[in-house]
N, C-alpha and C positions, 0 to 999 in steps of 0.2 A: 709053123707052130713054135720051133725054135725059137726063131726070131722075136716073135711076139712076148716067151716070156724072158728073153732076154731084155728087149726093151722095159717089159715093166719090174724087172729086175732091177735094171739102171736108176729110173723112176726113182723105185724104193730107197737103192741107193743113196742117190744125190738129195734125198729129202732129208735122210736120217740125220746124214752130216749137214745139212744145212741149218738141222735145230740143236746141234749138236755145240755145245760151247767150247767158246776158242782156249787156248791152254798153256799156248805159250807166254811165261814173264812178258808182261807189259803189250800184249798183242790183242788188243779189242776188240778187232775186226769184227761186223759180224754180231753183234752184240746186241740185243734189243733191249729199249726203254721200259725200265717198268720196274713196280714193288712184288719181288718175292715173300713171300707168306711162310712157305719154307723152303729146305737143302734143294728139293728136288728139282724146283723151277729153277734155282739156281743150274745146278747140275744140265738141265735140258733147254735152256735160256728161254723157257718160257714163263714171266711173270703173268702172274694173275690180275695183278690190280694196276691203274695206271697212274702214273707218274705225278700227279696235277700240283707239287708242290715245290717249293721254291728249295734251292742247295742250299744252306748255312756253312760256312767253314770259317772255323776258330781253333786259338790254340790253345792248348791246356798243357799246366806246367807239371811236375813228378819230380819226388825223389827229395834231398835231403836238401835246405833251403827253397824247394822249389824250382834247381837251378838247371834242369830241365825240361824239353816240353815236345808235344808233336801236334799235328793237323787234327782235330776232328770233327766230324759234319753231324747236321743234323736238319729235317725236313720243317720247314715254317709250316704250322698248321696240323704235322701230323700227331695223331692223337689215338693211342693205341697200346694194349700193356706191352710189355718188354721182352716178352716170350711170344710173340703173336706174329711176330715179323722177321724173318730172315738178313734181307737187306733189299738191297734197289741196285737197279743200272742207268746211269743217265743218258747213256747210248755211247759212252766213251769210256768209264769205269765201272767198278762193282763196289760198291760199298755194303760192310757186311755188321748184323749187331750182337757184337759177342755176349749179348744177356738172354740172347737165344740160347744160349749152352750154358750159360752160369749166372746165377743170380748173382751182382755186386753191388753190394750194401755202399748207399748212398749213392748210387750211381741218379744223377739229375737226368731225369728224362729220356726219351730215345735217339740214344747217341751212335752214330757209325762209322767206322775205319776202313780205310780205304784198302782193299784187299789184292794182294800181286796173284796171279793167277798162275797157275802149275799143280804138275803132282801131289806137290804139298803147297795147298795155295798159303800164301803168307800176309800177317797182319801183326799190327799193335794196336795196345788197348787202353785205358786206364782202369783200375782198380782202386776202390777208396777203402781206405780203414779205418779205425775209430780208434785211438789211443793218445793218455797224458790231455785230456778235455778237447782235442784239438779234432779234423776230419784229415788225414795225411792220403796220398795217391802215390799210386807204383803202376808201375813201367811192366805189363805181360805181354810179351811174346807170343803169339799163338799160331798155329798150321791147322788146315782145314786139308784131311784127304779125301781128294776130289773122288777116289773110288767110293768113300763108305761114307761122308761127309761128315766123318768123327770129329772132334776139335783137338785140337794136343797141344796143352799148355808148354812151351818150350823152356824149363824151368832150370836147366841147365846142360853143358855141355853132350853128357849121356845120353838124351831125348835124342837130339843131331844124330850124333855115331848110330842111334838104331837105324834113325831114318834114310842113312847114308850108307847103309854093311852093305849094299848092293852094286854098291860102286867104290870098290876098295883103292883106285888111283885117289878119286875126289876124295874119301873116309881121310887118308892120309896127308893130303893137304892142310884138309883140315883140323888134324889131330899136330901138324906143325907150325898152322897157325896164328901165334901169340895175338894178336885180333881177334880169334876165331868169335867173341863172346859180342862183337858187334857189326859180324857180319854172317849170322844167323842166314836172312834175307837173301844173301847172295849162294850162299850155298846148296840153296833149296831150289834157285833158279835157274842152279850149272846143274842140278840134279835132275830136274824138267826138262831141259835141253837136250841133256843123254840119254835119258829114258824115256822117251816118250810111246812108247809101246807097253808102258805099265798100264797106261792111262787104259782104262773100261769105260763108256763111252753109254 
């Protein structure tokens, strides 16, 4: 009798984690194809809906002249408001649509950024504004924790140091720095690294 429910013990076990999404920076493994609807199937890497759309990736510029830019994708065909959808996996990444958590005015279409996986998963965005008759776009930083699947705009230095008081070697690095303000990304994925017993599952 032992035995038995130790076996299906195990069972249970090895199924939990097996639906259970991968966590480390840049580690996909494991990963299933498909359009999340929301945080959750995210969070359990079960999507709902399936994939049947083609990658887009292009680059959009930010900032004062325009004179920077990053990657952003979008699906040929898909057709859906901007709060209705989470993101997608293509069976190698995550791509996530941060107009799930924030309306952005003038934002063209369903757009999404390719998202680093951890504690605090990591992303960039664009945001567009309206001023002097023109449409201008910025550069948002954003974190996704994996425990509560809150969003947290990374608005500046402060935001870091909270997410990092638990690791006061790393805190201090990064409080020496002088980069610290563009490499956001890396610091959140030396903090995944260390901690991975934060993670709730």
């Amino acid at each position: 009798m032992k035995f038995k429910h130790y076996f299906w013990g195990l069972i249970c076990f090895i199924t939990l984690n097996a639906n259970s999404q991968s966590l480390m920076p840049n580690d996909t493994s494991g990963l299933k194809k498909g359009i999340y609807k929301n945080y959750d199937e995210f969070k359990h890497n079960n999507p709902s809906l399936p994939l049947n759309f083609s990658l887009i990736s292009f680059s959009e510029t930010y900032g004062f002249f325009d004179a920077n830019s990053i990657n952003r994708y979008r699906l040929l065909g898909l057709s859906q408001e901007r709060d209705s959808i989470w993101g997608f996996c293509d069976g190698e990444n995550v791509y996530v649509n941060y107009s799930y958590y924030e309306d952005i005015l003038f934002s063209k279409g369903l757009t999404f950024d390719k998202l680093v996986l951890g504690r605090y998963c990591y992303a960039e965005c664009i945001s567009y504004f309206y001023g002097g008759g023109t449409i201008g776009r910025l550069l948002i930083r954003f974190a996704i924790d994996f425990n509560t699947g809150q969003a947290i705009r990374l608005n500046n230095n402060g935001v870091i140091k909270k997410l990092l008081k638990n690791d006061p070697e790393l805190l201090q690095q990064f409080k020496n720095d002088d980069d610290k303000r563009d490499r956001y990304s890396y610091y959140l994925q030396e903090y995944s690294k260390r901690h991975k017993n934060e993670i709730i599952k």
